[in-house]
C-alpha positions in Angstrom: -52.5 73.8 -80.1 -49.7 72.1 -81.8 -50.6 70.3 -84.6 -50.3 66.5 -85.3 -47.5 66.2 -88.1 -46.1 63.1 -89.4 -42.7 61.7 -87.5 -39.2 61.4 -89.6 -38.6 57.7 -91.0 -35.0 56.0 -90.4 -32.8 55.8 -93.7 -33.0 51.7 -94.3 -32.1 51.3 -98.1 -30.5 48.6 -97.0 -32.5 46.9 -94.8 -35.8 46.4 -97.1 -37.8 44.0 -94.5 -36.9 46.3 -92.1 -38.1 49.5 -94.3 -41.2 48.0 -95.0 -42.3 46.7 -91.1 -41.1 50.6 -90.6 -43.5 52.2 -93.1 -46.6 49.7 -92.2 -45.9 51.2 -88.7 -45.9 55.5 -89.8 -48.9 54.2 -92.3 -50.6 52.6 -88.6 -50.1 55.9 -86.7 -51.6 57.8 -89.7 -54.7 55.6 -89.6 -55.2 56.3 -86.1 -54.8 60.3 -86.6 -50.9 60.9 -85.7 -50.9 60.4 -82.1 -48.3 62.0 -80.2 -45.9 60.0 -78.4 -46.9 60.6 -75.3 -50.4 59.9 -76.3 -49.1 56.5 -77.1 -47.5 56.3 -73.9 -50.4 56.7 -72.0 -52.8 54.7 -73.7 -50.3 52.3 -73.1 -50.7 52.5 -69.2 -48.4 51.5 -66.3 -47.2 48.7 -64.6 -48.1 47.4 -61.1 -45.2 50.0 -59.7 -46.6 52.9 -61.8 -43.7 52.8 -64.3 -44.7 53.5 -67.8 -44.5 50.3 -69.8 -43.2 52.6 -72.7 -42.2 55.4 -72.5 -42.4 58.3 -75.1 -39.1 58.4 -75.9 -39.2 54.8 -76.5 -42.4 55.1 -78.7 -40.1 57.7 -80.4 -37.4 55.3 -80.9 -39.5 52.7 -82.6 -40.3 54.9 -84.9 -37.7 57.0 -85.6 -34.1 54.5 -84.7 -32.6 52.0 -87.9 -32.8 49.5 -85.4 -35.1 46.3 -85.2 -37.4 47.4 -81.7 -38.1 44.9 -79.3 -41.0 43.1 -80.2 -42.9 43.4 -76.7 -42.8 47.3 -76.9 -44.2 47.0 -80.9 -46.8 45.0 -79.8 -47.9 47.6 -77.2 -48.1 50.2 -79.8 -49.4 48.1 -82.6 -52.9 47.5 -80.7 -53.0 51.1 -79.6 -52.7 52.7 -83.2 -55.2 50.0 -84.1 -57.4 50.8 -82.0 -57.5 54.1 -82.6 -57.8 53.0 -85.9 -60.9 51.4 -85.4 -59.1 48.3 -86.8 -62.1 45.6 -87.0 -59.8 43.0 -85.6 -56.6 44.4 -83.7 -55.3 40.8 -82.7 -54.8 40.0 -86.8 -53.4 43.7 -86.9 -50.8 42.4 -84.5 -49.8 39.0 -86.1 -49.7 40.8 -89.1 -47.2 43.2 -87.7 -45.3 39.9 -86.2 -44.8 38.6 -89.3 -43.5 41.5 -90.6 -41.1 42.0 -87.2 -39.6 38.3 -88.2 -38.8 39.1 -91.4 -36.9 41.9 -90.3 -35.5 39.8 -87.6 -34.1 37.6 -90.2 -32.5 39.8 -92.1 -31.0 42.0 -89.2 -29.6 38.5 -87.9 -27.8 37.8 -91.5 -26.8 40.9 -91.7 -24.9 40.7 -88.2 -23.6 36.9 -89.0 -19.8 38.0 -90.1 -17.6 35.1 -91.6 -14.2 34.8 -90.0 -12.7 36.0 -93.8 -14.6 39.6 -93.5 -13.9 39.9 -89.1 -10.3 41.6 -90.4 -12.6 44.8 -92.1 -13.4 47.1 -89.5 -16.4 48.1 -91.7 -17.3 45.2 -91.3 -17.4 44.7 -87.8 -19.2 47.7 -87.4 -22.1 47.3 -89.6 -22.7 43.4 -87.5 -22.4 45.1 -84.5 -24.6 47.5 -85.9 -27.6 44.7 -86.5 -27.1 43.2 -83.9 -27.4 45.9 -81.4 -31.1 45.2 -80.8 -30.3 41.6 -79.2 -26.9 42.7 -77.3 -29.5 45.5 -75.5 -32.0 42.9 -74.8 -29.3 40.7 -73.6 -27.7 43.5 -71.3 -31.5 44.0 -69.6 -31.0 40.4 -68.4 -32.1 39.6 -64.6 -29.6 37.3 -62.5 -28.2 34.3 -64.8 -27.4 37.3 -67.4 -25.1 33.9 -68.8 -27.4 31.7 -69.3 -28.4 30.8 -72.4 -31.6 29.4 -73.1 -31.2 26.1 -74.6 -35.2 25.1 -75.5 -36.6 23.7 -78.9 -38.2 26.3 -80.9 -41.6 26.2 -80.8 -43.7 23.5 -83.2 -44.0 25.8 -86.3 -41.4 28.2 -86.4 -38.5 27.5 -88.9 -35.5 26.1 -87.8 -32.1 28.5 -87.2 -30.3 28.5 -90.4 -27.1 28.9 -88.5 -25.4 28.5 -84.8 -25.4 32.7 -84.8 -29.4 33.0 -85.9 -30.1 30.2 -83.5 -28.6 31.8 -80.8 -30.2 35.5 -81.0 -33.7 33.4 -81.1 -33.0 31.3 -78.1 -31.7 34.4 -76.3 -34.8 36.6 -77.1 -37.0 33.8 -75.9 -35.0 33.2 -72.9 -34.6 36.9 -71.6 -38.4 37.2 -72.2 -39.5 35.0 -69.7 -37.0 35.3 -67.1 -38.3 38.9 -67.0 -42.0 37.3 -67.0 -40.6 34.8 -63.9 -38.8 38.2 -62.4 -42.1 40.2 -62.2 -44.4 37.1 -61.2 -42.0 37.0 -58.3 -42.3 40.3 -57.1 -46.0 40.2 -57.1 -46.3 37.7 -55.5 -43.3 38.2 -52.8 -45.5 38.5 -49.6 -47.1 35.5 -50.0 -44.6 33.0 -49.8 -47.3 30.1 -50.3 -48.4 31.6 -53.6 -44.7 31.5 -54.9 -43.4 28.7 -53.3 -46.3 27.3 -55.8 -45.4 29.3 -58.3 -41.4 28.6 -58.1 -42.8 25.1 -58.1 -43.6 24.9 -61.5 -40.7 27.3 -62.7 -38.1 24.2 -61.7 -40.2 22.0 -63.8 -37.9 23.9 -67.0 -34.6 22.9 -66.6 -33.6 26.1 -68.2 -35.3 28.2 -65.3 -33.8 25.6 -62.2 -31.2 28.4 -61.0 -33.3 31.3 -61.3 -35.8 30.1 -59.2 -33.0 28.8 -56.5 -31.7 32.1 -56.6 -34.9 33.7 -56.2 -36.1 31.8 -53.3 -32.9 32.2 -51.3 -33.2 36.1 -51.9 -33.7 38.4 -48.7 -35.3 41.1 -50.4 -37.6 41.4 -52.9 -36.1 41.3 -56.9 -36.0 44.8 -58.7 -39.3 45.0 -61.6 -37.6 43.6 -64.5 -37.0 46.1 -67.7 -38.3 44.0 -70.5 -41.6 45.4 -70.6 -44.8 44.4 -72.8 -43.4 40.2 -73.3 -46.7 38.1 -74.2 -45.4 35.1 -75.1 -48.1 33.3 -77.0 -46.7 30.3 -77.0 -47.4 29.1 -73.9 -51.0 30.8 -73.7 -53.8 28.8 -72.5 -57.2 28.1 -74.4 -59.6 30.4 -75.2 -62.1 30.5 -72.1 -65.5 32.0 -73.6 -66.4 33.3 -69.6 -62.8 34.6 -69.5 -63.5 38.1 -69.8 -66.3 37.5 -66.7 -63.8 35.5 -64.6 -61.3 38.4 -64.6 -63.5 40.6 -63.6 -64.5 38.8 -60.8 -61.2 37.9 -60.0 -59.8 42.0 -60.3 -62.4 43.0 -57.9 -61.6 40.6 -55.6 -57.9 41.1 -55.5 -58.6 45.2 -55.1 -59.9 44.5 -51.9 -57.4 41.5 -51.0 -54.6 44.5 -51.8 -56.5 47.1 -49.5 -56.5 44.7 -46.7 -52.7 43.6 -47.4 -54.0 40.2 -47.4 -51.6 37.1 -48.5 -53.1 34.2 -49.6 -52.1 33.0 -46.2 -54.6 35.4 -44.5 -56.8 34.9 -46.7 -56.9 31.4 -45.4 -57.2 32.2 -41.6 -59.8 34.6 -42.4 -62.0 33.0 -44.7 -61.6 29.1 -43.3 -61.1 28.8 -47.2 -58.0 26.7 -47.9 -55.0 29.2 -49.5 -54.0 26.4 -51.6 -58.1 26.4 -53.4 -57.5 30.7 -53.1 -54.4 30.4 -55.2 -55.8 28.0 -57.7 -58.5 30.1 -58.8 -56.4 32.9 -58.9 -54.3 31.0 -60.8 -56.5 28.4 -63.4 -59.3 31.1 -63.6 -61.3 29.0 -61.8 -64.9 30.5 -60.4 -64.7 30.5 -56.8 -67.6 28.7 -54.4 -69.9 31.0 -53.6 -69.6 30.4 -50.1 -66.0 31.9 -50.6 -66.9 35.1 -51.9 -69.8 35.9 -49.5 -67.4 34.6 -46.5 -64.6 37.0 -48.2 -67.1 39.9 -48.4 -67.8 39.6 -44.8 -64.5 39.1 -43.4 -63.1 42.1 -45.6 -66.5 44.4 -44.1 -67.1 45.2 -48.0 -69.7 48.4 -48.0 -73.1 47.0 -49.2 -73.2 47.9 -53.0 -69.4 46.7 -53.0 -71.0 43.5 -51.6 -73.7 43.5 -54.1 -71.6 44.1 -56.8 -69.2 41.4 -55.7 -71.9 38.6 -55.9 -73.5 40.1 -59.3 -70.0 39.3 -60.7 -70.1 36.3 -59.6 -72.9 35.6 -61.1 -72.2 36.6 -64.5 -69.2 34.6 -64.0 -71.5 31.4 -63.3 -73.6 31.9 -66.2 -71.1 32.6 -68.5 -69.7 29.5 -67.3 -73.0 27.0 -67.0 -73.5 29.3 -71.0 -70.5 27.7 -72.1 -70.9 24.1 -70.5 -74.3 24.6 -72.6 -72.6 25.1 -75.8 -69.9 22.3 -75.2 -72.8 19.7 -74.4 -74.6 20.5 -77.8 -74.9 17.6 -80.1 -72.4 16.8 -82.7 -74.2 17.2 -86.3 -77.7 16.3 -86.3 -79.7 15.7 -89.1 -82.9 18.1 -90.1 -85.3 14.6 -90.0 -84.2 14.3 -86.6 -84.4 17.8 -85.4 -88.0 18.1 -87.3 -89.1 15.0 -85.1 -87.9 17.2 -81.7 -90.1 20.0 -82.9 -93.3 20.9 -80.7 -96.3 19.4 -82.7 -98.4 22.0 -81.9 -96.0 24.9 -83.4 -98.0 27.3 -85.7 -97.7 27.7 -89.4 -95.3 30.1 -89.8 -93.1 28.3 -87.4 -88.9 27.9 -88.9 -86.7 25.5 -87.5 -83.6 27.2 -86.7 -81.6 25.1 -84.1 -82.0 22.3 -81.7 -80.5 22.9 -77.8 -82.1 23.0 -74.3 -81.3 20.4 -71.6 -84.0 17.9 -73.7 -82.8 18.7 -77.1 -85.7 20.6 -78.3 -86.1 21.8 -81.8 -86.3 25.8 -81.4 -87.7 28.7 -84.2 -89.5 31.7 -84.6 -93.1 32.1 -85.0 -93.2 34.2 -87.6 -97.1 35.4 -87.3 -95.9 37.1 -84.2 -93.5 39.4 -82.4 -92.7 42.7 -82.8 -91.9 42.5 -86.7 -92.3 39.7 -89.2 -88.6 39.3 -89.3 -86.1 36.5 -88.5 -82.1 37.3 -88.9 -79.4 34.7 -89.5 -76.1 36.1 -89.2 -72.4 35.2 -89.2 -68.9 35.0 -90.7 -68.0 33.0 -93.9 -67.7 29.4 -93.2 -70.4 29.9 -90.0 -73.3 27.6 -91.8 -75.6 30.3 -92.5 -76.7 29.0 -95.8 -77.4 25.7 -94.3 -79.7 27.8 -91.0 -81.6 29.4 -94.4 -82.4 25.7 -96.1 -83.6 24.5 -92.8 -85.7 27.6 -92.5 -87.1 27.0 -96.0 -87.6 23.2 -95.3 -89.5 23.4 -92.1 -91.5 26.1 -93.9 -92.1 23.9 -97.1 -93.4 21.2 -94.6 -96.2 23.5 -93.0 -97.8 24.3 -96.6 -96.7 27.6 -96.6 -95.4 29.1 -100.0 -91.5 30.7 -100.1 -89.9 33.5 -102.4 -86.5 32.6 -102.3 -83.7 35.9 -103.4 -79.7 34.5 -103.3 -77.9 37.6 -105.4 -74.8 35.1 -104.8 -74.1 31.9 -105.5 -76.3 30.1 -102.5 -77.8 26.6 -101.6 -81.1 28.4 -101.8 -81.0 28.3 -105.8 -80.9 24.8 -105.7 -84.5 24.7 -104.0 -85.6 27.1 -106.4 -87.8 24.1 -108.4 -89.4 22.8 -105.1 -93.5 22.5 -104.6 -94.5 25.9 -102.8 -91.4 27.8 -104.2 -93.3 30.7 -106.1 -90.3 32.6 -107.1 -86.4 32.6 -106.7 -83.9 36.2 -107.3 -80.6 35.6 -108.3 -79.4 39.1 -109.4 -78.1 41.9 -107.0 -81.2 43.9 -107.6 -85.1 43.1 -106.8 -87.7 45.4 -108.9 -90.0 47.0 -107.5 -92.4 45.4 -109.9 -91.8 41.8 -110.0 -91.5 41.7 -106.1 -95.1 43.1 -106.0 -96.4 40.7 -108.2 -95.5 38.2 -106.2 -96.7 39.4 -103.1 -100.0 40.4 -104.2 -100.8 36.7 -104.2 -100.3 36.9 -100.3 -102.9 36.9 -97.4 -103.1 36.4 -93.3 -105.2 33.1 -94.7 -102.5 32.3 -97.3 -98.8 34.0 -95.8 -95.6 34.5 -98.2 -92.6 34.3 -96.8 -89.5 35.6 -98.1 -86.2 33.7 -97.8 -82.9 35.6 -98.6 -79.3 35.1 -98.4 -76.1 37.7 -98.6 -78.9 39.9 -97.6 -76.3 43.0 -97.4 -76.4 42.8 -101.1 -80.2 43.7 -101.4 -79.6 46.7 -99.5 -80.2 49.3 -102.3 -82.2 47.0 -104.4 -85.2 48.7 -106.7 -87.4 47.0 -104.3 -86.7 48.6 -100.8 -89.1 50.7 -99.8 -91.4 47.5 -100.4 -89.4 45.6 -98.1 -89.5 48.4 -95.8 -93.2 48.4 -96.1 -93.4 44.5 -95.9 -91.4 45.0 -92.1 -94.1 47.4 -91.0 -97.4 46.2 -91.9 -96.6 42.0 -93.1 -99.3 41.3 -90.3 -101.4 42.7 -91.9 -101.0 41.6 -95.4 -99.8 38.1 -94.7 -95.8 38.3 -95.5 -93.1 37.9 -93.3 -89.2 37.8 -94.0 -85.9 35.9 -93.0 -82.5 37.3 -94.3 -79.1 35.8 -93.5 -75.6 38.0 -93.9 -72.5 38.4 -92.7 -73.0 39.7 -89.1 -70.3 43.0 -90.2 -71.5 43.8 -93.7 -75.6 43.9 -91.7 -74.5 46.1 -88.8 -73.0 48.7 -91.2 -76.0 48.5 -93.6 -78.9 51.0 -93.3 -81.8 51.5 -95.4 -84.4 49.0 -95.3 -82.3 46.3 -93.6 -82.4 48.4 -90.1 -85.8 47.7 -89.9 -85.2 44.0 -89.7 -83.7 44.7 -86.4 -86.8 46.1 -84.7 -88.1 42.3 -84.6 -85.4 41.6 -81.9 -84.8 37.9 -82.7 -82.4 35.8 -84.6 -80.2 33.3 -84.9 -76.2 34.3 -84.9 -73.5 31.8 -85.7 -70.0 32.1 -84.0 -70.5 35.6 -83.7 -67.3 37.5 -84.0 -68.2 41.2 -83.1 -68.9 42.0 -79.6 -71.5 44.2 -80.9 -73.6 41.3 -82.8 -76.0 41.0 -80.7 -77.5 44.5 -81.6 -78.8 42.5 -84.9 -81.1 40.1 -83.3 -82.3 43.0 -80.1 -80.1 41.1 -77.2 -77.0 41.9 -75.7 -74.6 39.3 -75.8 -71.1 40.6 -74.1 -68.1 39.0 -74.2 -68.7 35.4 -73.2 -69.9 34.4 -76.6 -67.7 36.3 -78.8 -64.0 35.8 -80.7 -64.1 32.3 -80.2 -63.0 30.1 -83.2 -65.6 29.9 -85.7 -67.4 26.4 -85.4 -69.5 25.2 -88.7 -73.6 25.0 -87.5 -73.0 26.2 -83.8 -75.0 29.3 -82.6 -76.5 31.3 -80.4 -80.5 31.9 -80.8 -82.8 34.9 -79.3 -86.8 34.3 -80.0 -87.8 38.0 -78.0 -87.6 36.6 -74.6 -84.5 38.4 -73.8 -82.5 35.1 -72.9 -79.8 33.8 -75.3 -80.2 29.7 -76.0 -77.1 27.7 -77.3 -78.1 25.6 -80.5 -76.9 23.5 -82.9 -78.1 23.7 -86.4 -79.2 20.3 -88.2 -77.0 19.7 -91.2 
């Protein structure tokens, strides 16, 4: 077996932005255990032909060449080494590597900017054409138009050329990018010349792209697959749909059978009695089709049954992810706790905490603490998520019920300031708990006369003196009239053990723009990708109570 070694780096002393994206690249592939090349290549995949996007020798290149690499093809192999990595967030990995790619873009282009004076030195010549070999490459992998030159405004943002040459290089790598996008669209979509006579459509609308799509309209046969592999060109992305990932799904499966059948939108039309101008736009928008379409699809294309089951199962976790969404979007804009404690059920028990209000009548929502599976509640999220604030509600609602609070904030917390409130018996502000003191103060509790422990930055507690009480207090608080909630960061709780695990076993809580698509493992619920990566929103949050359904809430500032 051969054994993984590490690859040679390029000799760039005198390209230092270049020599550092470089070594942040070898440093990548050493995180991710020195995957070969080929290893790279084919976690990479293939393209709709069953090309490789990359190949190895390509991977190699990127590596191993002095030469700035095209920035689709480092994209590709950024989020493969950092996922193999195990990179918590491999889309920051990536714009991290971007802005180290245009740094070295910006010094490869001064480097290959040569003043009229220095054109006479032949070493000179050769070290421009040297830098700017990269862009000349790109430029030679053009599809028809190779002449055109892309004449757009950057995008809002980016810095403006600092000269005619720098401009140039940016507007041509921007241009070639997506003519090669338009090139392979147009293939796809080729024998359905609805689909991209639509599609052409909306390429004319860029004055920059009028001839291409002339030209490709008028062609007889189909346009060969472009060579400028891997382009994402986030500039013109759409946003974030939280029932994305469901849609797609839906939509793959559906085009894996539309393929099979050799079905143009066209067909799909005269088969279905579905319009091919509502097929495409769904296709297109990511749009849920009507479920009348699907099952009229299903029975047209004489899908097996379980393919027919499975069709309409995706479609409904489509819908819900959807109707999930439309929930979240409809939730109040900040409400105050006095008007979320008046939306509260009057005839909620003692030990009932007001985490959130939501539902389709704005009902106040919250654990019952004197039941379950384990006296536990969890809060978590990101910085900046409103945690704290979830906690103060908790220990307001609680306050209002009679029942008496320990409060533990080992950082700086709103909870300290609620430290000198009636029915506060006790508030930790260190990193540690003793034993001792914490057992004091729970001796005073009963089922007649319940203590409930409120704690922030949980994660910090983890090892405190006083953990195997904790422990103890999730196992038997029924019994002895305690009952905890603990906020933390939803990535510092999932990698903590000891007597935090336990908290999970209560399989309810409250988690605020989750981030992880594994956060729902804290509160006992799965929650998938519908929920997740979106941009964190201050107070908005996702609530379990046991009942295995996830309820979007907002919490009352």
């Amino acid at each position: 077996m051969a054994v993984a070694q590490p690859w040679r780096r390029p000799e760039l002393a005198d390209q230092p932005d270049l020599k550092k994206l470089n070594d942040e690249l070898h440093d990548l592939r050493l995180d991710a255990g020195l995957p070969s090349a080929r290893i790279i290549r084919d976690r990479i995949g293939t393209d709709a032909q069953e090309y490789w996007i990359v190949n190895h020798q390509a991977v190699l290149d990127i590596f191993q060449k002095p030469d700035l690499p095209q920035w689709g093809r480092l994209e590709l192999v950024v989020s493969v080494l950092a996922e193999g990595a195990r990179r918590n967030d491999v889309s920051r990995e990536v714009d991290r590597f971007k802005d180290l790619w245009k740094q070295a873009f910006r010094e490869t282009v001064r480097q290959a900017a040569v003043s009229p004076a220095d054109a006479t030195a032949s070493a000179g010549d050769d070290e421009a054409n040297a830098a700017a070999a990269p862009f000349e490459e790109q430029r030679k992998q053009d599809t028809p138009n190779t002449n055109e030159r892309a004449t757009a405004e950057p995008p809002a943002g980016t810095e403006p050329p600092a000269d005619d040459d720098q401009a140039a290089a940016q507007f041509n790598y921007a241009g070639e990018s997506l003519k090669s996008l338009i090139m392979n669209a147009a293939q796809e979509l080729w024998d359905d010349k609805d689909a991209l006579r639509v599609f052409l459509g909306v390429v004319r609308r860029s004055e920059q792209f009028v001839k291409l799509a002339d030209a490709l309209e008028t062609m007889e046969v189909r346009p060969a697959n472009a060579t400028y592999y891997g382009v994402k060109s986030k500039e013109f992305e759409m946003a974030y749909s939280p029932a994305r990932h469901e849609l797609v799904t839906l939509h793959r499966f559906l085009n894996q059978h539309r393929l099979k059948k050799k079905w143009s939108f066209t067909d799909m039309e005269n088969q279905t009695g579905i319009s091919s101008d509502s097929w495409i736009r769904w296709y297109t928008r990511d749009e849920l089709p009507e479920r009348e379409a699907v099952v009229a699809f299903s029975h047209v294309a004489r899908l097996m049954l379980e393919d027919h089951v499975l069709l309409l199962g995706l479609w409904d976790a489509a819908r819900d992810a959807l109707e999930a969404q439309e929930r979240a979007a409809a939730l109040p804009s900040p409400i105050s706790f006095d008007e979320a404690w008046m939306m509260r059920d009057p005839a909620t028990p003692r030990l009932w905490a007001l985490a959130g209000v939501g539902g389709d009548g704005l009902t106040a929502y919250g654990p019952d603490l004197g039941s379950g599976t384990a006296p536990a509640f969890v809060i978590a999220g990101p910085a900046g998520s409103g945690r704290s604030t979830a906690l103060v509600n908790t220990v307001r609602s609680l306050l209002a019920t009679g029942t008496r609070l320990v409060l533990a904030a080992p950082r700086p917390s709103p909870l300290r300031e609620l430290a000198d409130l009636d029915g506060v018996m006790a508030c930790f502000v260190q990193d540690d708990i003793k034993h001792d003191e914490l057992e004091e103060t729970l001796s005073k509790a009963s089922t007649e006369n319940p203590v409930v422990i409120v704690m922030d930055d949980a994660e910090v507690l983890a090892e405190c003196d006083a953990s195997r009480l904790l422990k103890s207090l999730l196992q038997h608080g029924f019994d002895e009239g305690a009952a905890l909630i603990l906020g933390g960061d939803e990535d510092k709780l999932w990698r903590s053990f000891h007597w935090l695990d336990s908290a999970k076993k209560a399989h309810r809580g409250l988690l605020l723009s989750p981030q992880k698509w594994d956060a729902g493992n804290l509160i006992g619920i799965s929650t998938g990708k519908s929920i997740i990566g979106s941009a964190v929103t201050p107070g908005r949050g996702w609530l379990h109570l046991g009942d295995g359904k996830l309820l979007a809430v907002t919490v009352p500032q």
